[in-house]
matplotlib code that plots the C-alpha trace (Angstrom):
import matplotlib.pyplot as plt

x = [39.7, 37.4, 39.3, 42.6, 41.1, 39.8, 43.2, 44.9, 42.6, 42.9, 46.9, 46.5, 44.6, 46.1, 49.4, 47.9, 46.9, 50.1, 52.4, 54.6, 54.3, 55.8, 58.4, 58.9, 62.9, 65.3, 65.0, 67.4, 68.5, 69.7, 71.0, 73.7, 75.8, 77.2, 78.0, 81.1, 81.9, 86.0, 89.4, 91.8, 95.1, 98.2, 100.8, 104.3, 103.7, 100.5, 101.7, 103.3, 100.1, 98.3, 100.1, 99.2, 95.3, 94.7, 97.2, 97.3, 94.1, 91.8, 90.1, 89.1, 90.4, 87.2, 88.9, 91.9, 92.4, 95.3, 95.0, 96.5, 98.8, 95.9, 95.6, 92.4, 90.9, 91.3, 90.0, 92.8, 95.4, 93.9, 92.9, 96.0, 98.3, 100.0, 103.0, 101.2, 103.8, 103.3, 100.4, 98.8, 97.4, 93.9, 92.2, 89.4, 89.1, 85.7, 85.7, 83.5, 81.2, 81.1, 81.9, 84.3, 85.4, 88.2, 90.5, 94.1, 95.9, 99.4, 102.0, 105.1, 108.4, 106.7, 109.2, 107.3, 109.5, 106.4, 104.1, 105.4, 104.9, 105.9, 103.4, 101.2, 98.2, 95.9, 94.8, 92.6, 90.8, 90.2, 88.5, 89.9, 88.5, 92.0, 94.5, 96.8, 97.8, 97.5, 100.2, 102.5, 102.3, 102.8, 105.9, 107.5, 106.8, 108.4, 106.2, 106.6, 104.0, 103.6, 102.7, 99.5, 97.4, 94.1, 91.4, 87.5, 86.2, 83.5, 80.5, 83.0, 83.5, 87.3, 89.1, 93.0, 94.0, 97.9, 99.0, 101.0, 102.5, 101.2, 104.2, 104.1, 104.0, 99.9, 99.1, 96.8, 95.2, 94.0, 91.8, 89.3, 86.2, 87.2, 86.0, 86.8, 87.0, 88.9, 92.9, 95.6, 98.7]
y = [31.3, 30.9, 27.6, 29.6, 32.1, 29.5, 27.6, 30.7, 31.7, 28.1, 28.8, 32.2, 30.7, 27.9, 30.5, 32.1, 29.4, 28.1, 30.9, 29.9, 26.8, 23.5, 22.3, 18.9, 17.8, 16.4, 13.0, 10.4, 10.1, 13.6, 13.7, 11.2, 13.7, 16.8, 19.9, 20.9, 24.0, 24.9, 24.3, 26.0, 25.6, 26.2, 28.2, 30.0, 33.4, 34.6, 37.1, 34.5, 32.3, 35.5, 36.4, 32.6, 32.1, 36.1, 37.7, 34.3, 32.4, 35.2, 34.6, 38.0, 38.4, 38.3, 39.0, 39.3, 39.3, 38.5, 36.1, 37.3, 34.5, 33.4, 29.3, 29.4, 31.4, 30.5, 27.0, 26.8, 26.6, 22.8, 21.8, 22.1, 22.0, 25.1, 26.2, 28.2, 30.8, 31.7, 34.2, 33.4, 35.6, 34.1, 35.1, 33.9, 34.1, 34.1, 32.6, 33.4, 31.5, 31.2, 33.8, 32.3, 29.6, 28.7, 30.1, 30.6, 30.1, 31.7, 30.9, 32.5, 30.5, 27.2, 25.3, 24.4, 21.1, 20.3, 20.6, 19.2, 15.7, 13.5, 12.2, 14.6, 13.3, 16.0, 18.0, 21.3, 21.0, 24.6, 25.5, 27.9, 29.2, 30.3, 27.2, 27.4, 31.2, 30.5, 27.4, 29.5, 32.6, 29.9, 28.7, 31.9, 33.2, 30.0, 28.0, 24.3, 22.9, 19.5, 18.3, 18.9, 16.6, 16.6, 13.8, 12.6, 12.5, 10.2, 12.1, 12.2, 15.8, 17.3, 18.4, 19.9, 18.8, 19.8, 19.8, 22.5, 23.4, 26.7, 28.6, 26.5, 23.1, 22.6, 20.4, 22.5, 20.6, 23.3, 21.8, 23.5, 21.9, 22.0, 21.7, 21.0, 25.0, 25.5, 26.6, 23.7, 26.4]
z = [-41.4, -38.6, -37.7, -37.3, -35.2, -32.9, -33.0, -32.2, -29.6, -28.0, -28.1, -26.4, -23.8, -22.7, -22.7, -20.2, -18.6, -18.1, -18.0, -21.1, -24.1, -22.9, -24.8, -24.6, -23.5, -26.1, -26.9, -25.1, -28.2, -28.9, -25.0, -26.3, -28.5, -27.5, -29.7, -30.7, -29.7, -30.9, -30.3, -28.5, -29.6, -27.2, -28.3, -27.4, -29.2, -29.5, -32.2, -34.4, -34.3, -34.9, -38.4, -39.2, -38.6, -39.0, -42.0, -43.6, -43.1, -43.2, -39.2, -37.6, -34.1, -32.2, -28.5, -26.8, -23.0, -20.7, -18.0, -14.7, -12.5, -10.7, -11.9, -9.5, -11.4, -14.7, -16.2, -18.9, -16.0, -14.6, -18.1, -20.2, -17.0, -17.0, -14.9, -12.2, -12.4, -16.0, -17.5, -20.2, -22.9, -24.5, -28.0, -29.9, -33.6, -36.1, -39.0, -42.5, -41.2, -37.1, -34.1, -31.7, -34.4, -32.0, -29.7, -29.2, -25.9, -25.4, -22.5, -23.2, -22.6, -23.8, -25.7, -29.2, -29.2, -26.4, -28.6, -31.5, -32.4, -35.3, -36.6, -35.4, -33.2, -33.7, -37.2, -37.6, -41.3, -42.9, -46.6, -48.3, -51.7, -52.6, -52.2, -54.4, -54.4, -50.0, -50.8, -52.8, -50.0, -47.1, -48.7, -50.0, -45.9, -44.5, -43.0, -43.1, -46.1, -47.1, -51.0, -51.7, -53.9, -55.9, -55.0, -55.3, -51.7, -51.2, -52.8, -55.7, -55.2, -56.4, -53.5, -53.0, -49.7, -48.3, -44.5, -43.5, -40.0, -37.8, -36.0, -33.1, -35.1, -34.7, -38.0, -40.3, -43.2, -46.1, -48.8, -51.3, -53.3, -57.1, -60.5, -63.9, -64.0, -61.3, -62.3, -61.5, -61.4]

ax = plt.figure().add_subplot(projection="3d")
ax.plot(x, y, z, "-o")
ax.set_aspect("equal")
plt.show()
């Protein structure tokens, strides 16, 4: 005990000492990643893409604000390229699991056929706990779903995987860790 107290006491004193602990910088090695932070998916009706990722998928509509004409002012205008003459309207959803799991970016008049690309480059991976009963909603609502399959992954873990469109044609692949116990119908 009398070791802790002098430890801590040492601590204390070299923080005031020194103002504050020194942490020592990130190794070069850590400097060579970045973090991933979330996507931001581009889309004619903000509504539409709303229904999807929030009545559908279960996301809570974290915030909502509209972007004014102003393509100085606003990064998404340089970074996706947007007509200048256009507003857009920006949300960001939270998953289960993460606040701002990834954002939303509407600019009305957009033709989806733009955005749309067969086959698709790009691919947003969601769980779900409730697959099939999701599947069977998704089709009955319209919404353009692939097959769906049951596999091993790698750690030979059961999965259902399925690809399925959002309104404006983004590729969303749906997949959910199974058992033995979980139902196949």
């Amino acid at each position: 005990m009398a070791l802790f107290r002098s430890s801590l006491m040492h601590l204390l004193l070299g923080v005031l000492a020194f103002g504050a602990l020194h942490v020592s910088p990130a190794s070069a090695e850590e400097d060579r990643y970045v973090r991933f932070k979330r996507p931001n998916l581009v889309v004619p009706d903000m509504d539409a893409a709303l229904k999807f990722y929030v009545g559908k998928l279960g996301f809570k509509l974290a915030s909502m604000e509209e972007s004014k004409v102003d393509p100085k002012g606003n990064f998404a205008y340089k970074a996706f390229n947007f007509d200048p003459t256009k507003a857009v309207r920006q949300a960001t959803l939270n998953s289960s699991t993460e606040e701002r799991a990834f954002a939303i970016t509407e600019v009305k008049g957009l033709d989806p056929k733009a955005i749309i690309r067969e086959p698709s480059l790009t691919a947003m991976v969601l769980e779900t706990k409730r697959f099939l009963a999701l599947r069977k909603e998704l089709i009955a609502d319209g919404y353009r779903v692939g097959e769906w399959r049951e596999t091993t992954n790698k750690e030979r873990v059961g999965i259902f995987e399925m690809g399925v469109q959002d309104p404006a044609g983004h590729l969303i692949v749906l997949f959910q860790y199974v058992d033995a116990k979980t139902p196949r119908e």
